[in-house]
N, C-alpha and C positions, 0 to 999 in steps of 0.2 A: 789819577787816583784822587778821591776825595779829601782833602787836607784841609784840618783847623789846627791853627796856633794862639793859644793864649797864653797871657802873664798876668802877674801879681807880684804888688809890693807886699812885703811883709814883714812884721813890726818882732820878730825874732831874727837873731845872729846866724848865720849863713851854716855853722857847725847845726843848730839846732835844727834848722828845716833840715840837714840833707839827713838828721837823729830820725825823723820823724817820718822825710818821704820811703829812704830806704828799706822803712820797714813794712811792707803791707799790711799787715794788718792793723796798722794803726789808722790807713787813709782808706784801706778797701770798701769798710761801710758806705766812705763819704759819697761813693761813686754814683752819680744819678742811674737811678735803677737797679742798685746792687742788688742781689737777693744772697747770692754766695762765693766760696771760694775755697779751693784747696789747696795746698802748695806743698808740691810733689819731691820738689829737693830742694838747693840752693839755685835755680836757675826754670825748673816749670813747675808750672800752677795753672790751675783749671777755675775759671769763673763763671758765673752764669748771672745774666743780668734779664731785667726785664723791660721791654721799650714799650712805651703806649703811643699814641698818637691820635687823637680824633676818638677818642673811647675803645680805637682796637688795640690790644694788647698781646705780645709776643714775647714768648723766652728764651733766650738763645743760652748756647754755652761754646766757650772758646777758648782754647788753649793758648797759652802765653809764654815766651820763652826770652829770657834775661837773654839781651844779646852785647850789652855795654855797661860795665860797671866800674866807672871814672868818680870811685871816693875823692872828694866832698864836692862832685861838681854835675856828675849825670848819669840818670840810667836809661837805657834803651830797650827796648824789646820788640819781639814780633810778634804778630797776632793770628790764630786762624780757626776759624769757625770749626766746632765739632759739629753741630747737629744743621747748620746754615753753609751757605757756601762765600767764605769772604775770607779775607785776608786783610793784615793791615800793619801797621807800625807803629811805632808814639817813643817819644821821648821824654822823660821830667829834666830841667836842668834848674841849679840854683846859681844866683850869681850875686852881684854886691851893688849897691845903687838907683838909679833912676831905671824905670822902665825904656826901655826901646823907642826910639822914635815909633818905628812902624805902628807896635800895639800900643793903643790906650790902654788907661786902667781899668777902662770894662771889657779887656776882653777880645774889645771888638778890633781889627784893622782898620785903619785909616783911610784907607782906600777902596773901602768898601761902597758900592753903587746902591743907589735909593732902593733897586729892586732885592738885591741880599739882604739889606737890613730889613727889607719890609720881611722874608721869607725867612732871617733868623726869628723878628718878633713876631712872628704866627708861628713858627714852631714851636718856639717856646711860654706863649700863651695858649697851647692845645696841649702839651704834657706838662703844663702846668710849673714850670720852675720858675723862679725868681730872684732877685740878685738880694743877698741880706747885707743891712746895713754895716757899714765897712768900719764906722767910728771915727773916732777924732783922729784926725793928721797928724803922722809921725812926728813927735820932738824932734827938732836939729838935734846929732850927735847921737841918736840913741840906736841900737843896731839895727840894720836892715837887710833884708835879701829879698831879692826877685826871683821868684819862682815861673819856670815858663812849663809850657807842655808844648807840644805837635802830637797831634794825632791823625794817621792816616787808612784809613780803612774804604777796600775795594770789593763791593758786590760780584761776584759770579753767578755762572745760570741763566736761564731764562728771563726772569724779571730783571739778571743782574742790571741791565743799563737803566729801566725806570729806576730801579733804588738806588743807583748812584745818584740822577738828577735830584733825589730828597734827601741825601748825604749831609752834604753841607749842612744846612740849617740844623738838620740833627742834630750832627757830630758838634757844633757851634755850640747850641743850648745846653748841652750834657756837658763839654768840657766847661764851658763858664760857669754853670752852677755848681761844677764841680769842684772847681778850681775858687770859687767862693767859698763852699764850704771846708776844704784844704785851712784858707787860709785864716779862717775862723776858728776852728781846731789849733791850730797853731797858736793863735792869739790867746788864746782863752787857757792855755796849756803856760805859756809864759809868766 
């Protein structure tokens, strides 16, 4: 199944991101491509987002269901297409500190081979997203949290295995400008 994981430092107290993630609608606009969202109880909600790519453009909508809620540290959920055929998973967690070896602070893993990086920055220089300026380097001492996501999401169907092969780079661009924009909101909130 196709799987991106990103992180972010963030220049807010670990109490306030998880004030801020656990609430949807405070981060749902931030979502690359959001268009909507409705949230059904305390546990489903329906979004419907839109992808571009190359000038073609697509709306999906997919049901989402709270599957872990570990106040002040993670929530989890599943994923599954209404009107497309896919499933998937994601997690936000908040934690205290330096980022993770693995993930840089862009986002991107460390381990990533010339050819993924090239095929995350063509995806994300054809839907158009961009990383916003991050600002000045944390003060020693003043509070911090890391915010991580995973997000894993599996095509079904007929086409399903080519659009896994274009997953990644997808899933990559959307969650890092996402997770940019998160942590911008935040800051700016502070």
């Amino acid at each position: 199944m196709p799987e991106v994981k990103t992180a972010r430092e963030v220049r807010v107290s670990p109490s306030q991101a998880w004030s801020f993630v656990s609430a949807m609608d405070n981060w749902a606009p931030l979502l690359t491509g959001y268009v909507d969202h409705r949230v059904i109880d305390d546990v489903h909600s329906e979004w419907t987002v839109r992808g571009e790519l190359a000038g073609l453009s697509r709306v999906a909508k997919f049901a989402v269901a709270i599957t872990e809620w570990n106040e002040p540290d993670a929530i989890a959920f599943r994923l599954e297409g209404l009107d497309e055929p896919f499933t998937g998973s994601g997690r936000f967690a908040i934690g205290t500190g330096e980022l993770p070896d693995q993930v840089a602070e862009s986002g991107e893993p460390a381990r990533r081979g010339l050819f993924a990086r090239l095929v995350a920055w063509i995806t994300r220089f054809l839907i158009g997203s961009r990383k916003p300026d991050r600002g000045a380097p944390q003060a020693p001492g003043a509070a911090a949290s890391r915010l991580s996501c995973t997000l894993e999401v599996l095509a079904h169907g007929g086409s399903g295995p080519m659009v896994n092969l274009l997953l990644p780079g997808i899933l990559e661009a959307v969650a890092s400008d996402t997770a940019d924009r998160i942590v911008s909101a935040l800051e700016a909130k502070a």
